[in-house]
ROSE-4610 file (N, C-alpha, C; in Angstrom, 1 decimal, always signed):
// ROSE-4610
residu = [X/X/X/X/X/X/X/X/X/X/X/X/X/X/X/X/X/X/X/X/X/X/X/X/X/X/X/X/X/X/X/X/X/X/X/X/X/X/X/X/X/X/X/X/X/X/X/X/X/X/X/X/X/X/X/X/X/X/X/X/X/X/X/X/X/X/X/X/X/X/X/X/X/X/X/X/X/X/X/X/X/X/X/X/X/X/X/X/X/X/X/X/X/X/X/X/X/X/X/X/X/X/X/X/X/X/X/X/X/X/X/X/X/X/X/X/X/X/X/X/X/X/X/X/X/X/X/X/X/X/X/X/X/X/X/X/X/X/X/X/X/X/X/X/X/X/X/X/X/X/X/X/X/X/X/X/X/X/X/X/X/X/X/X/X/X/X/X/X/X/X/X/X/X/X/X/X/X/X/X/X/X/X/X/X/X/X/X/X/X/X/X/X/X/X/X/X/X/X/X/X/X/X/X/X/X/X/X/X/X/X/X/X/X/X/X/X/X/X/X/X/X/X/X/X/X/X/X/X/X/X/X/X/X/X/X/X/X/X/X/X/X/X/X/X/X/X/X/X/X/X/X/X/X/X]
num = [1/1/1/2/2/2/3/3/3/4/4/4/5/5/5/6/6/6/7/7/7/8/8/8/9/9/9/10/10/10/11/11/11/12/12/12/13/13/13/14/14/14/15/15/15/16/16/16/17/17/17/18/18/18/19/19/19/20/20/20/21/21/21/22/22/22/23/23/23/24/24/24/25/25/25/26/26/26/27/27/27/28/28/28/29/29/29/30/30/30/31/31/31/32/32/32/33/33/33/34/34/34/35/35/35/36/36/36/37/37/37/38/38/38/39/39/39/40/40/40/41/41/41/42/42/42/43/43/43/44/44/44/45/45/45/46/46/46/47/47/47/48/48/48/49/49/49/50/50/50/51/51/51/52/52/52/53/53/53/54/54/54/55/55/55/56/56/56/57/57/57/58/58/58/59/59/59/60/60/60/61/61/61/62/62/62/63/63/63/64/64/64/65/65/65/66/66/66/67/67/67/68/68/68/69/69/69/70/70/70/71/71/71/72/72/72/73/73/73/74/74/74/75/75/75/76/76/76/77/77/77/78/78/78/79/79/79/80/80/80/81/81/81/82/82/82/83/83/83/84/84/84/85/85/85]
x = [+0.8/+0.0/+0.9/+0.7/+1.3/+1.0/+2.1/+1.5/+0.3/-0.3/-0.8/-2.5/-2.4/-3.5/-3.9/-2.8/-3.0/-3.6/-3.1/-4.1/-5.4/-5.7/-6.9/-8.0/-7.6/-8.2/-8.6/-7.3/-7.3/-8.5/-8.9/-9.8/-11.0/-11.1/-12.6/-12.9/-12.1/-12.4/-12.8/-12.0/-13.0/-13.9/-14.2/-15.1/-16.9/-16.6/-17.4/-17.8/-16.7/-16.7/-17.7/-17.6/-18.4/-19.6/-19.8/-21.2/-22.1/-21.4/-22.1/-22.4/-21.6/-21.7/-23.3/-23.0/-24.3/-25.6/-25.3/-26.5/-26.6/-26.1/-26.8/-27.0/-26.8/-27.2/-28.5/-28.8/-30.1/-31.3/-30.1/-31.5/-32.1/-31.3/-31.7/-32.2/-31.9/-32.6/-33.9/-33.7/-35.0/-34.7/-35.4/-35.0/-35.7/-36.2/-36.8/-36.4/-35.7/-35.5/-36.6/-37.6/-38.4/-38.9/-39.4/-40.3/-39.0/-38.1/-37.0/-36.5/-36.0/-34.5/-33.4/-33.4/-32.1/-31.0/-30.2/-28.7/-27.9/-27.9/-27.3/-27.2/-28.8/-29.2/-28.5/-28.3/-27.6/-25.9/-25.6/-24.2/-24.2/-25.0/-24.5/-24.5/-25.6/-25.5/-24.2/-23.8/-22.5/-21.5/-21.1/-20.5/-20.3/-21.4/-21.7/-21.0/-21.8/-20.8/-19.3/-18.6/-17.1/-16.8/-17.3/-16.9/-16.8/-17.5/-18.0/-16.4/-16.3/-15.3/-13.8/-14.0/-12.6/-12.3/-13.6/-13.8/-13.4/-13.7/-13.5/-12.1/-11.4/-9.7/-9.1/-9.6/-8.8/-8.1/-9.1/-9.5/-9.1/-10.3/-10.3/-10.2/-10.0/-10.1/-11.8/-12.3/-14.0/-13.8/-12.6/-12.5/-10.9/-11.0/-9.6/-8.7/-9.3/-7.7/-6.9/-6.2/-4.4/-4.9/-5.6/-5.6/-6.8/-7.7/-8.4/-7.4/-8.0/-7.2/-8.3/-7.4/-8.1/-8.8/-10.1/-10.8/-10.5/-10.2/-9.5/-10.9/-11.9/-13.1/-13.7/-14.0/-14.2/-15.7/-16.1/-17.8/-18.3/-19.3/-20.4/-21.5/-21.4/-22.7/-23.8/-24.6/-26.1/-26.6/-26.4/-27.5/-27.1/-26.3/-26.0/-26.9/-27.2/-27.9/-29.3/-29.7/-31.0/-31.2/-31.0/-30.4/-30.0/-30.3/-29.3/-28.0/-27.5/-26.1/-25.9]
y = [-1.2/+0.0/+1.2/+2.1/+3.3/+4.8/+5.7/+6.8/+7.2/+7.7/+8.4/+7.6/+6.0/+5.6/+5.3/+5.4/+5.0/+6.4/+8.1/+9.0/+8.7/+8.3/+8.3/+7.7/+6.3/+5.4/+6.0/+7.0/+7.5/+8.3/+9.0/+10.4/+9.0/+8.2/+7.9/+7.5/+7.0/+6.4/+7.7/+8.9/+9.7/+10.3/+10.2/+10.8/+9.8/+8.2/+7.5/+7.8/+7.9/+8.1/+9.7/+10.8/+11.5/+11.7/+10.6/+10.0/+9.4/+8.7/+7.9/+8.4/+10.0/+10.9/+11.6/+12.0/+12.4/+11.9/+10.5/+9.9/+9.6/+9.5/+9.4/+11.1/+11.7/+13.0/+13.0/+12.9/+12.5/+11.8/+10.6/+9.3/+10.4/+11.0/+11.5/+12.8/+13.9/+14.8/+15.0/+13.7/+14.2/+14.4/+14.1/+14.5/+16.1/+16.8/+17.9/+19.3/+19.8/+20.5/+22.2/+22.3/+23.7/+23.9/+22.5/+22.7/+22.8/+22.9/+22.8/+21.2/+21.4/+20.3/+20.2/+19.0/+19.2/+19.3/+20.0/+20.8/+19.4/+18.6/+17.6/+16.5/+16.5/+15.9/+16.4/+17.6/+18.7/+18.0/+18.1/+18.1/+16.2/+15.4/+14.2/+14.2/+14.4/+14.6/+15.0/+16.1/+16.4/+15.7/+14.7/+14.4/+12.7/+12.4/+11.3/+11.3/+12.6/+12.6/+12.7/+13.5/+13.6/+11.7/+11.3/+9.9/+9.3/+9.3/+8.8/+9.1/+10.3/+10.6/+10.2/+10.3/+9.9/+7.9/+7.4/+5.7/+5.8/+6.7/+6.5/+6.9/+7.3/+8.1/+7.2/+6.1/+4.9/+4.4/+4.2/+3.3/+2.3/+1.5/-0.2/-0.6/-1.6/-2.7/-3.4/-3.1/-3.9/-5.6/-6.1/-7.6/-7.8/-8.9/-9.5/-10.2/-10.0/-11.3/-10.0/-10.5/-9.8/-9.0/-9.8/-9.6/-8.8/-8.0/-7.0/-5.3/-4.7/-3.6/-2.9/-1.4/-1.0/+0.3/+0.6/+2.2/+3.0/+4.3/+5.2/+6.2/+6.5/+7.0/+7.8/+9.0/+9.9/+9.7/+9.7/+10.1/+10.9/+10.8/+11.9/+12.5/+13.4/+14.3/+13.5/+14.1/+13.2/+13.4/+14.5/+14.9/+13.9/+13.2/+12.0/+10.5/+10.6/+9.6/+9.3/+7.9/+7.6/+8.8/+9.8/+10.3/+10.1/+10.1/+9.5/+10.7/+10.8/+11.9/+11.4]
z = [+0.0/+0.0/+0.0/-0.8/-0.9/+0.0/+0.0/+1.2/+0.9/+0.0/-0.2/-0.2/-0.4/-0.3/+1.1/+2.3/+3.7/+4.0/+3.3/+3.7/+3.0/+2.2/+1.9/+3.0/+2.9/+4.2/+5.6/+6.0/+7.3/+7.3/+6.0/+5.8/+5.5/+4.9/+5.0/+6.4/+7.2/+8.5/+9.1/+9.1/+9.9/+9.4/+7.9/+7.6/+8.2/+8.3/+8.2/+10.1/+10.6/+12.0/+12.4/+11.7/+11.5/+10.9/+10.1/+9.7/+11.0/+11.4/+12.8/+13.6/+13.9/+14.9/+14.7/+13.3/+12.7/+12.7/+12.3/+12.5/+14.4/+15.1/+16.4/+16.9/+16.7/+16.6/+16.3/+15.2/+14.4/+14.9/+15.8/+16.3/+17.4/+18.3/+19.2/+19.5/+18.2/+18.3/+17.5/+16.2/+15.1/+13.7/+13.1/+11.8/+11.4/+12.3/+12.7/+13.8/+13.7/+15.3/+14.7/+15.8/+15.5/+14.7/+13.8/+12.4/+11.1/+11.2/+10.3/+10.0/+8.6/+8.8/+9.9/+10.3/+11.0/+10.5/+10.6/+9.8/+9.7/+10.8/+10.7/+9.5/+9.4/+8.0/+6.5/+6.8/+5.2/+5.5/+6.5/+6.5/+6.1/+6.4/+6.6/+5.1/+4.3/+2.8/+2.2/+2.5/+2.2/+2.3/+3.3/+3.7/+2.8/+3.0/+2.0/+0.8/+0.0/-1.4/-0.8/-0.1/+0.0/+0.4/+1.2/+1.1/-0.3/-1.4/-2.3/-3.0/-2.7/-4.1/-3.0/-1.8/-1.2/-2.0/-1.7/-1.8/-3.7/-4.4/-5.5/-5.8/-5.2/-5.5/-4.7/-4.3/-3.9/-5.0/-6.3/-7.6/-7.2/-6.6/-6.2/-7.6/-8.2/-9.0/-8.6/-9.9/-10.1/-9.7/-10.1/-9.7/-9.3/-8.3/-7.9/-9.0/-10.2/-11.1/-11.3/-11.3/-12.0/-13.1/-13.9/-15.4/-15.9/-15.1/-15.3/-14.7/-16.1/-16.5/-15.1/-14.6/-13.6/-14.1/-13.9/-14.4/-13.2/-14.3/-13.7/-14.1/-13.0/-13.5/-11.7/-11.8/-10.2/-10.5/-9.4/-9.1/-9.9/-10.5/-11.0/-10.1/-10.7/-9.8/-9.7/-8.7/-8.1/-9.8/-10.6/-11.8/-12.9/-12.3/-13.3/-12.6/-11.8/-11.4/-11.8/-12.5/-12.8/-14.3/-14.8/-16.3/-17.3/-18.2/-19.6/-20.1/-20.3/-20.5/-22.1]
């Protein structure tokens, strides 16, 4: 494993670690605080995508043989989801 992929790993662990924070945040104050969203809900969204593109600048390999070439391809925007482009 290379330097630069052990920071990556370090940053999704805490990013996922701050997910969890989020979500028990959430269990316990509501998906609601005063008739609003809860902020927490916005940030966890955010947060989600920055995971996405951290997990994607890993560039895992789609399968374990040797012999599959590896895609070199970053996350698309949500407006690419479910879309034809």
């Amino acid at each position: 494993m290379q330097d630069h992929e052990i920071v990556l790993l370090d940053e999704i662990a805490r990013t996922m670690d701050d997910l969890d924070a989020l979500a028990a945040h959430v269990a316990s104050a509501g998906h609601t605080i005063a008739g609003r969203v809860n902020p927490a809900l916005t940030e966890a969204r955010q947060m989600r995508i920055a995971l996405a593109r951290l997990v994607a600048a890993l560039r895992l390999p789609e399968d374990d043989s040797e012999n599959v070439p590896q895609r070199r391809v970053g996350v698309r925007g949500t407006y690419a989801l479910g879309g034809s482009q």
